[in-house]
TORDO-837988 format. One line per field, with one value per residue (C-alpha): residue number from 1; residue in three letters; z, x, y. Coordinates in steps of 0.02 Angstrom, whole numbers. Layout:
% residues N
pos <- c(NUM,...)
code <- c(ala,...)
pz <- c(Z,...)
px <- c(X,...)
py <- c(Y,...)
% end
This chain:
% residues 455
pos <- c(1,2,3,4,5,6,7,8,9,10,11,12,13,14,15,16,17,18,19,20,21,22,23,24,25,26,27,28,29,30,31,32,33,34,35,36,37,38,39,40,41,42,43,44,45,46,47,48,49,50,51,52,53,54,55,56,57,58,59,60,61,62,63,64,65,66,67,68,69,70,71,72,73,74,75,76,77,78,79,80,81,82,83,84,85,86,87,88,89,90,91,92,93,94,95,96,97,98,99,100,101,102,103,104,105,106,107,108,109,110,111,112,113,114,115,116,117,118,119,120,121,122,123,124,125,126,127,128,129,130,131,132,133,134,135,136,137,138,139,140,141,142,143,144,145,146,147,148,149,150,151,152,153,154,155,156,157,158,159,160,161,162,163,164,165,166,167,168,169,170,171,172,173,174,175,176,177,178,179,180,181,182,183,184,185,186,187,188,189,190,191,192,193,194,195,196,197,198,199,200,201,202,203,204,205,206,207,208,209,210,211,212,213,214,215,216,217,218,219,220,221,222,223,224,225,226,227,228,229,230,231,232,233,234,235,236,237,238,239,240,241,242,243,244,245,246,247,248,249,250,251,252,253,254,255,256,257,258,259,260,261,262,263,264,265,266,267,268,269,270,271,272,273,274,275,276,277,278,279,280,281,282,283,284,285,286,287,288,289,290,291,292,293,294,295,296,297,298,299,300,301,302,303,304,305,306,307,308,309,310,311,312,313,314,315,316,317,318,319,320,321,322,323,324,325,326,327,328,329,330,331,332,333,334,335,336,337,338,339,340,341,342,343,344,345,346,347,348,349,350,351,352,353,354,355,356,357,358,359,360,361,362,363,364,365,366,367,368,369,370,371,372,373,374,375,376,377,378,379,380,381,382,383,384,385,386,387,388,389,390,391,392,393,394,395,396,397,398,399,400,401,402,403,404,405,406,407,408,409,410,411,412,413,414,415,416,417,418,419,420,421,422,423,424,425,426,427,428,429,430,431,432,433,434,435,436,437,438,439,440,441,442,443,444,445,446,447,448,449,450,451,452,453,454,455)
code <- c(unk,unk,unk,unk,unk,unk,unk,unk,unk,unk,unk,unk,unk,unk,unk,unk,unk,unk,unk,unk,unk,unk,unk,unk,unk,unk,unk,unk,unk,unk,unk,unk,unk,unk,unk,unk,unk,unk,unk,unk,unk,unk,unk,unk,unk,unk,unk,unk,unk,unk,unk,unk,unk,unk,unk,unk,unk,unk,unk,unk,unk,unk,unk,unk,unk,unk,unk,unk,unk,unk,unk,unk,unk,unk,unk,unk,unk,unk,unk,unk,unk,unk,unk,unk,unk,unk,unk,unk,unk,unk,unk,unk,unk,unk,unk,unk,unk,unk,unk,unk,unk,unk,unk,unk,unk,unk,unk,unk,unk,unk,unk,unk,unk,unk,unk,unk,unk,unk,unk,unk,unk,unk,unk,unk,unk,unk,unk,unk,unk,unk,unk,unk,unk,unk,unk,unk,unk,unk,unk,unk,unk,unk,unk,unk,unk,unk,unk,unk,unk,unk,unk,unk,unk,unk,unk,unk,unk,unk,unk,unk,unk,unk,unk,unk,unk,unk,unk,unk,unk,unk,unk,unk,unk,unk,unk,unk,unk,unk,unk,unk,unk,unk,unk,unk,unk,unk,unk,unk,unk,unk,unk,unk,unk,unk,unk,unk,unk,unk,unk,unk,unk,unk,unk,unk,unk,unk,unk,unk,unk,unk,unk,unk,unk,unk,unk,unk,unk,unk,unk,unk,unk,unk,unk,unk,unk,unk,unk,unk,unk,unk,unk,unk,unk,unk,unk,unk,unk,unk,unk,unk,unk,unk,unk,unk,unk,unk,unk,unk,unk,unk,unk,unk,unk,unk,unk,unk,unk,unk,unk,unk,unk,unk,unk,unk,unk,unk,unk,unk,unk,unk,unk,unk,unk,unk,unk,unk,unk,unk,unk,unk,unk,unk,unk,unk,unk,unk,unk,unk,unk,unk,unk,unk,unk,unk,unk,unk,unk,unk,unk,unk,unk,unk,unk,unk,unk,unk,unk,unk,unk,unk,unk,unk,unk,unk,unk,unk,unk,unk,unk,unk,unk,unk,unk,unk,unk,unk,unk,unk,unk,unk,unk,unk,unk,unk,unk,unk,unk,unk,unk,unk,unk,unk,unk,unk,unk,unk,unk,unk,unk,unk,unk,unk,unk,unk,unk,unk,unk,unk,unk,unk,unk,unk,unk,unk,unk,unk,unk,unk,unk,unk,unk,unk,unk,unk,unk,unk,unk,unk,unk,unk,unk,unk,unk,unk,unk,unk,unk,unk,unk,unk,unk,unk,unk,unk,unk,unk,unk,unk,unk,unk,unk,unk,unk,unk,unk,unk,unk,unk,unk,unk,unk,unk,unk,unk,unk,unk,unk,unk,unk,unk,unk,unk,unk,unk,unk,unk,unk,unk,unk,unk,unk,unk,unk,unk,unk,unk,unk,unk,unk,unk,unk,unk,unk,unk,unk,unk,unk,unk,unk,unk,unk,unk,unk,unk,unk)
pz <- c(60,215,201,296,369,439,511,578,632,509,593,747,766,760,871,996,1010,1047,1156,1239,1384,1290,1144,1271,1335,1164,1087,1242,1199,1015,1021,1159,1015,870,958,988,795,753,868,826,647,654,637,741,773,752,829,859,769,863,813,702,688,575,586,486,419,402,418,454,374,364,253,401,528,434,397,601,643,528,620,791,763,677,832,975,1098,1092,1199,1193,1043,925,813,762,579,537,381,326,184,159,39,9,-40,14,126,238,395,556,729,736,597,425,287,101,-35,-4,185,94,-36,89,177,25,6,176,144,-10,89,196,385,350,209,187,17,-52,-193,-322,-231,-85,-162,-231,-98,31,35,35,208,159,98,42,-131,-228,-296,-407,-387,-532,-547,-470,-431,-259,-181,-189,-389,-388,-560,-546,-428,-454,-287,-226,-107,21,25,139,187,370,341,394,250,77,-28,-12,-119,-240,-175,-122,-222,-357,-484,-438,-433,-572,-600,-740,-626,-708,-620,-531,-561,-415,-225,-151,5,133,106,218,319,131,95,242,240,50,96,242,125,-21,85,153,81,39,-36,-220,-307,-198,-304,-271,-287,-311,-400,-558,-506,-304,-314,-363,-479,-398,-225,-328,-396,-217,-152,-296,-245,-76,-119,-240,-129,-96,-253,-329,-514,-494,-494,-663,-717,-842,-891,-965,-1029,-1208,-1255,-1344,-1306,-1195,-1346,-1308,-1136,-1163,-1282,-1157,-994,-1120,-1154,-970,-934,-1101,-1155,-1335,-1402,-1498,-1494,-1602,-1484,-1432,-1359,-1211,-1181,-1202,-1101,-948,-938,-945,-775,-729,-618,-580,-411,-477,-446,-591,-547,-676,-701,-768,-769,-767,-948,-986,-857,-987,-1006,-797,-838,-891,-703,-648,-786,-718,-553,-582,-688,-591,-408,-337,-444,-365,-441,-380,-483,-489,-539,-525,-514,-406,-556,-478,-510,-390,-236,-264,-114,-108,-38,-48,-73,-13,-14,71,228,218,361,408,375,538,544,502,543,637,472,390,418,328,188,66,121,108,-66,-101,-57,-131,-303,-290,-228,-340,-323,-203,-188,-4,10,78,232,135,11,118,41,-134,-63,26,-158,-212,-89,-51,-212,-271,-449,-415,-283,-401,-552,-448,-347,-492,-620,-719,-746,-557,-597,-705,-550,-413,-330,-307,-190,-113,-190,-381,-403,-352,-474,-620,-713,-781,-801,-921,-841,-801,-960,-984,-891,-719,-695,-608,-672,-582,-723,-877,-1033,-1149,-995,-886,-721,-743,-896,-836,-759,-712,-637,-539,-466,-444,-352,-224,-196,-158,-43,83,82,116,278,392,422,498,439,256,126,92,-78)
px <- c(-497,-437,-283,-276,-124,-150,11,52,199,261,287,186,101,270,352,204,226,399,412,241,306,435,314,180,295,367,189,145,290,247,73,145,247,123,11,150,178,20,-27,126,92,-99,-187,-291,-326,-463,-440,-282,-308,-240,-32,-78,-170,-296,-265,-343,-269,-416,-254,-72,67,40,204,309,223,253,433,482,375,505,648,582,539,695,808,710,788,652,719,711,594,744,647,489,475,312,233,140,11,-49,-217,-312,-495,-678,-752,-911,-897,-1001,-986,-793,-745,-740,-782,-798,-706,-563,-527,-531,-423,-307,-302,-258,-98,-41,-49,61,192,338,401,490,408,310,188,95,-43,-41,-227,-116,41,-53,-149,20,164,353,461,627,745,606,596,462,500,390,343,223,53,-40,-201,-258,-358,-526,-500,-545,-424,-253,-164,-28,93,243,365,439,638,738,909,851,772,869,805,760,767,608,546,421,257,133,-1,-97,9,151,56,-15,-199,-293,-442,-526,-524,-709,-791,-902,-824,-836,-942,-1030,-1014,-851,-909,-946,-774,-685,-808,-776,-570,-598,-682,-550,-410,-466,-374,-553,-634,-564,-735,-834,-1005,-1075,-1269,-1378,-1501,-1467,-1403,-1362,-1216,-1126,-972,-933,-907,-803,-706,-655,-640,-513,-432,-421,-332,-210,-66,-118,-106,90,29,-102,-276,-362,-567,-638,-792,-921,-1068,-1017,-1003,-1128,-1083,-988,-886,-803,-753,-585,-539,-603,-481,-337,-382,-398,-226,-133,-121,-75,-92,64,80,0,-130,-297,-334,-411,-278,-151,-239,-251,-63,-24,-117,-55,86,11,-56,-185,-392,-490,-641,-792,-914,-1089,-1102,-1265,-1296,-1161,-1196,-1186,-1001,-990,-878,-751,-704,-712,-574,-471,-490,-415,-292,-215,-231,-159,-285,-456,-604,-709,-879,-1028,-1192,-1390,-1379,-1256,-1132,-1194,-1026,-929,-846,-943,-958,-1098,-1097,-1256,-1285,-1426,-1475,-1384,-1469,-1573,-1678,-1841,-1972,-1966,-1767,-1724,-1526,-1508,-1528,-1393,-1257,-1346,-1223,-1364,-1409,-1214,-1185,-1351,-1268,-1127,-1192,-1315,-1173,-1138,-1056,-1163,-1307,-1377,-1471,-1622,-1693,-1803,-1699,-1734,-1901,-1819,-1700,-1818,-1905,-1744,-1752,-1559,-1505,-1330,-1391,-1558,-1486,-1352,-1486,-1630,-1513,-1447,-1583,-1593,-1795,-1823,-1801,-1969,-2063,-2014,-2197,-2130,-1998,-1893,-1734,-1817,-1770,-1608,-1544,-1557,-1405,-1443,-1275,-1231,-1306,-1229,-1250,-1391,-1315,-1297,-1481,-1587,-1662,-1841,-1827,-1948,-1910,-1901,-1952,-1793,-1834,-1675,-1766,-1940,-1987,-2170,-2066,-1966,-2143,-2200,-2052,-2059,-2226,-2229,-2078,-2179,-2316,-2163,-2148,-2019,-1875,-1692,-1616,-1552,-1674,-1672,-1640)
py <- c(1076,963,868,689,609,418,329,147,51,-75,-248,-193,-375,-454,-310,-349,-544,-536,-393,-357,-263,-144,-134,-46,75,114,153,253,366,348,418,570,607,616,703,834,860,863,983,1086,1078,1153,985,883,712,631,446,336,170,63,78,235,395,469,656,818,977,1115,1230,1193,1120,940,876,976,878,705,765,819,666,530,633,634,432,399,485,405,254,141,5,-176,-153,-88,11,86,101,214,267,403,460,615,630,779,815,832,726,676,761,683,772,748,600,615,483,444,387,531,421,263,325,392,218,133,223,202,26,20,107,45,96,266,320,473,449,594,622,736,806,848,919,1039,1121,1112,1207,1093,1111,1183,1083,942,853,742,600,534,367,351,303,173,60,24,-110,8,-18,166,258,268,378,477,439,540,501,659,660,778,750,740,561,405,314,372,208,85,-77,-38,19,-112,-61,-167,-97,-198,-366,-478,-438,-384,-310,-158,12,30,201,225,208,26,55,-52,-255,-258,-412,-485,-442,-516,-673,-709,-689,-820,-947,-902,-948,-1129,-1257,-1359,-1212,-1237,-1153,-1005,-956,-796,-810,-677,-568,-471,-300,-334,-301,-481,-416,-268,-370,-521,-380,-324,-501,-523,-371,-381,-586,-527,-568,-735,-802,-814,-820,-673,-638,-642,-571,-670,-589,-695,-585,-559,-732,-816,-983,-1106,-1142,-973,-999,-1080,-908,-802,-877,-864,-673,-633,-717,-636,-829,-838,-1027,-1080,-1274,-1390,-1486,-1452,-1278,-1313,-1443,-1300,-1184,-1319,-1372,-1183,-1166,-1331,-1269,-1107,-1024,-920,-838,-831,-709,-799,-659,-693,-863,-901,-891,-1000,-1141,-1288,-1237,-1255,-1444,-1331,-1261,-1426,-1485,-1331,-1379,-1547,-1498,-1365,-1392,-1225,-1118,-1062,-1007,-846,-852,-726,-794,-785,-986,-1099,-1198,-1346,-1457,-1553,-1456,-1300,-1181,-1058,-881,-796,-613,-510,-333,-198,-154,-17,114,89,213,319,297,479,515,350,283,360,237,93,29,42,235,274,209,319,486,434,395,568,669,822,996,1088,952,953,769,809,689,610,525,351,346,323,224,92,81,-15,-155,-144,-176,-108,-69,-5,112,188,192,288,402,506,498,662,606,623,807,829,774,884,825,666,676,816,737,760,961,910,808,906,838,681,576,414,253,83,-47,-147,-281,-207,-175,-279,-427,-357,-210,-243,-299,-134,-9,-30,75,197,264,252,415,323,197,297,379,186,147,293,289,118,147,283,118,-8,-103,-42,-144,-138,-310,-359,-397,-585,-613)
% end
């Protein structure tokens, strides 16, 4: 199993605008230096990102090579520029290999971590202490277990000690764990949507943009993107980032109950709840992430009373229908792009055809070609595309597609709720092997097309 190591400089922008000149030479000598350890260690690199490298271990020792690289850093005369605080994560697992890159949930995950760490550091996962052997001398500390922005489960984090480091004592990682959220661990990989992701964090962060509507579909993919949104903003917001989800309720008469559950609220005075509930958030800096709001939309006066009562909170909300209330911004979103018809391997880095693998992936499952022809049949659609890809009914009909003797397994579907509103009544598709047939056979009839489905 390969082990990953990604590094960066902590402070680089900063180190950069005041020191351009020293900062160059210092990074020249910096990468001559990585690429030294790496190389010594039996790894390889596989790009330089910019102050960093990502860098693979088919072999080798990687926690040596992190370990000589802190020293090596840490003893260096950078100059004018002071110091060079780096940080390190090393991640194990499998991973998507393409010609010389690798990619998939493991890099993400590996990302993540480096993230949450600080200049110096070396952080490790349990995935990777177990396949790699400790330089002498070396210690874990355990750092516990935490949630990352990819709302992927918890991760068990470690932290390398050796009495060779300069510094062994950091702040508390920067992971979600350590911030106030009540965001639910995702089970399936957040993939493609990064433009979404950035454009949604532009929008959240204007001062005018109090209420951002996500509009959409049933099943393309609206929570799972607010989710991230929300994830990606937690540091933003002083007072944290809280998911009210809106799909059990029966009525707008629920609403205020439901905000107060999501923030751990617990009414105590004597006047009206809703009162209560709105000079609590009075004085707060806060994202409440509204989920299924269009079934509720009567109740949509109540984000407008929030807004006006508390004028540092903002309001994330994911819905088939715009709110329609005063100040409301709209973000739209479509289908994931998918490959046209005569795409083949060109077609393989469409968002929609990566979340597709992902979702089918299995222990020794070898995704044929063809698996764009199933694809196209969902139109881009987050929920259709996880639904068809690892249907255990697909498996009856070999006939159908290559993909169907596959997938033999079947595996527990998403709730009722996450499938698309285009689903009938009492037949929903994921269930349907006839539908399944319908849907790729009208997918090898399908215009081709390269841009995103509008929706």
């Amino acid at each position: 199993m390969p082990v990953f190591l990604f590094t960066d400089i902590e402070g680089s922008t900063a180190l950069w605008e005041r020191c351009r000149a020293a900062m160059a030479t210092a990074l020249e000598c910096h990468d001559a230096l990585l690429v030294e350890y790496v190389a010594k260690h039996g790894g390889r690199i596989l790009k330089h990102t910019g102050d960093g490298i990502f860098a693979v271990f088919e072999k080798g020792d990687p926690l040596a090579c992190a370990l000589d690289m802190q020293r090596g850093l840490a003893n260096q005369d950078w100059g004018e520029v002071g110091e060079l605080r780096v940080r390190a994560a090393v991640h194990a697992g499998e991973a998507e290999r393409r010609g010389d890159d690798y990619f998939g949930p493991t890099i993400n995950r590996a990302h993540r971590l480096l993230e949450a760490g600080w200049g110096g550091q070396v952080l490790i996962t349990t995935q990777a202490v177990a396949g790699v052997p400790l330089p002498p001398e070396a210690t874990l500390k355990d750092l516990g277990s935490h949630v990352f922005k990819d709302l992927a489960a918890p991760q068990q984090v470690y932290q390398l000690c050796h009495p060779g480091l300069v510094r062994t004592e950091f702040p508390r990682l920067r992971s979600l764990s350590e911030r106030l959220h009540n965001l639910p661990p995702q089970p399936t990989p957040f993939l493609g949507r990064e433009k979404d992701v950035e454009e949604i964090g532009v929008r959240l962060s204007e001062g005018s943009c109090r209420l951002l509507t996500l509009v959409g579909i049933g099943g393309v993919g609206k929570t799972r993107l607010a989710l991230q949104a929300a994830a990606e903003a937690v540091g933003a917001f002083a007072h944290g980032v809280y998911y009210v989800p809106l799909a059990a309720l029966s009525g707008e008469e629920f609403l205020t109950g439901a905000v107060a559950e999501a923030l751990g609220f617990a009414f105590h005075g004597r006047e009206e709840a809703r009162s209560e509930l709105l000079n609590y958030l009075r004085a707060k800096e806060m994202l409440l992430v509204w989920d299924n709001f269009e079934h509720l939309l009567s109740g949509a006066a109540f984000v407008s009373e929030i807004l006006a009562a508390a004028p540092a909170v903002k309001v994330l909300a994911a819905s088939r229908e715009r709110l329609n209330v005063k100040g409301e911004h709209i973000y739209e979103v479509r289908g994931m792009e998918f490959p046209a018809a005569d795409a083949g391997e060109a077609g393989d880095g469409c968002d929609a055809v990566r979340l597709f693998v992902e979702s089918a992936r299995r222990p020794g499952l070898d995704l044929p070609p063809g698996r764009q022809d199933v694809l196209r049949g969902g139109q881009g659609a987050g929920a259709d595309i996880v639904l068809i890809s690892p249907s255990g009914e697909l498996s009856a009909c070999p006939e159908v597609h290559p993909l169907a003797s596959r997938l033999a397994k079947p595996i527990s579907m998403p709730p009722t709720r996450a499938r698309s509103a285009r689903m009938p009544a009492g037949n929903p598709l994921a269930l349907s092997r006839d539908g399944l047939i319908r849907r790729a056979s009208r997918a090898e009839n399908s215009p081709p097309t390269k841009t995103p489905m509008n929706m």
